[in-house]
Steps between C-alpha positions, in 0.01 A plus 500: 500500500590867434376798466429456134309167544307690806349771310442230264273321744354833542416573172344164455265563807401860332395330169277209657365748718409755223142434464445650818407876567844633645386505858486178622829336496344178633515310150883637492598340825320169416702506151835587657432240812457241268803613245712512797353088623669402155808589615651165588848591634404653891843720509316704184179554731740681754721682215148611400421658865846652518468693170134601588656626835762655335256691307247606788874628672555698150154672487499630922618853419291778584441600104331204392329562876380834437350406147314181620389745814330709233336250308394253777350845739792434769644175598703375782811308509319132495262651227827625273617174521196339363480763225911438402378115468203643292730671251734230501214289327432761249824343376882667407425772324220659726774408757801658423318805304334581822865475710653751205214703547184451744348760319419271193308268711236695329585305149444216663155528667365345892687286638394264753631443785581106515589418841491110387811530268685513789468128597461352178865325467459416896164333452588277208814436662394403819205302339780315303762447763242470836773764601429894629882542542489703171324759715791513680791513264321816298469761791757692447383838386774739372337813564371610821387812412363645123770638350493871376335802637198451720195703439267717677132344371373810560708642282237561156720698391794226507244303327405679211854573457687119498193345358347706247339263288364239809380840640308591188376157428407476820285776555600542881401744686541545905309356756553448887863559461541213292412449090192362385449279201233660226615300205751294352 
């Protein structure tokens, strides 16, 4: 497994999922669950996990932060990570587009938070193997802390400025100290 063969995997799950309507990623995680149960080889299952961590540890900067902020109406740090697994299954170039620039997350529409990618690999492995100890062996997180400069989410001004196309496709506007969600 590499990274190639990952966003391979990826891809895959995005085309047997197409039929769907964009916002349920359900179909996507059943596709990719059972792409990733074909694997035969164990090891590949947790070279899969590492690169997906490797990834989530990649997005956790506070630009990619403040752009999901605006299109998701706020998040918290449990929430973020959801939404980074979310654009990781809009595959590699919604991906690394968005980490160039977070401001073109508006080319690439919603995305959906997918709290489930997260345990893919470890399911199938430990469904495989009868053994959690992948779990264990993928917990090391790079990154304590987003990377970058933080931002005040308060700030509309901030907003409009680092994001202008999420903020105009977004149609935000202020409410209870925090941004509310017209459209997307």
């Amino acid at each position: 497994m590499d990274e190639v063969t990952f966003w391979y995997l990826i891809e895959q799950s995005i085309d047997a999922a197409s039929a769907g309507d964009g916002e349920d990623l359900g179909p996507q995680v059943i596709e990719l669950k059972r792409l990733l149960t074909q694997i035969e080889d164990v090891e590949e299952l947790i070279v899969f996990q590492q690169i997906l961590d490797q990834l989530m540890d990649q997005a956790y900067n506070w630009a990619l932060w403040g752009a999901a902020y605006l299109m998701m109406g706020g998040l918290n740090d449990d929430e973020f990570e959801y939404f980074r697994a979310g654009l990781i299954m809009k595959g590699k170039e919604a991906y690394e587009t968005s980490l160039r620039e977070p401001d073109e997350l508006a080319e690439f529409g919603l995305v959906v938070p997918c709290e489930e990618m997260l345990y893919l690999a470890c399911e199938v492995y430990e469904e495989r193997s009868d053994d959690g100890a992948i779990y264990d062996r993928n917990t090391e997180k790079v990154n304590f802390e987003p990377s970058g400069d933080s931002f005040d989410e308060h700030d509309v001004d901030y907003f409009k400025e680092q994001y202008p196309r999420l903020w105009d496709c977004t149609g935000k506007s202020r409410s209870g100290g925090a941004f509310a969600l017209h459209q997307y």
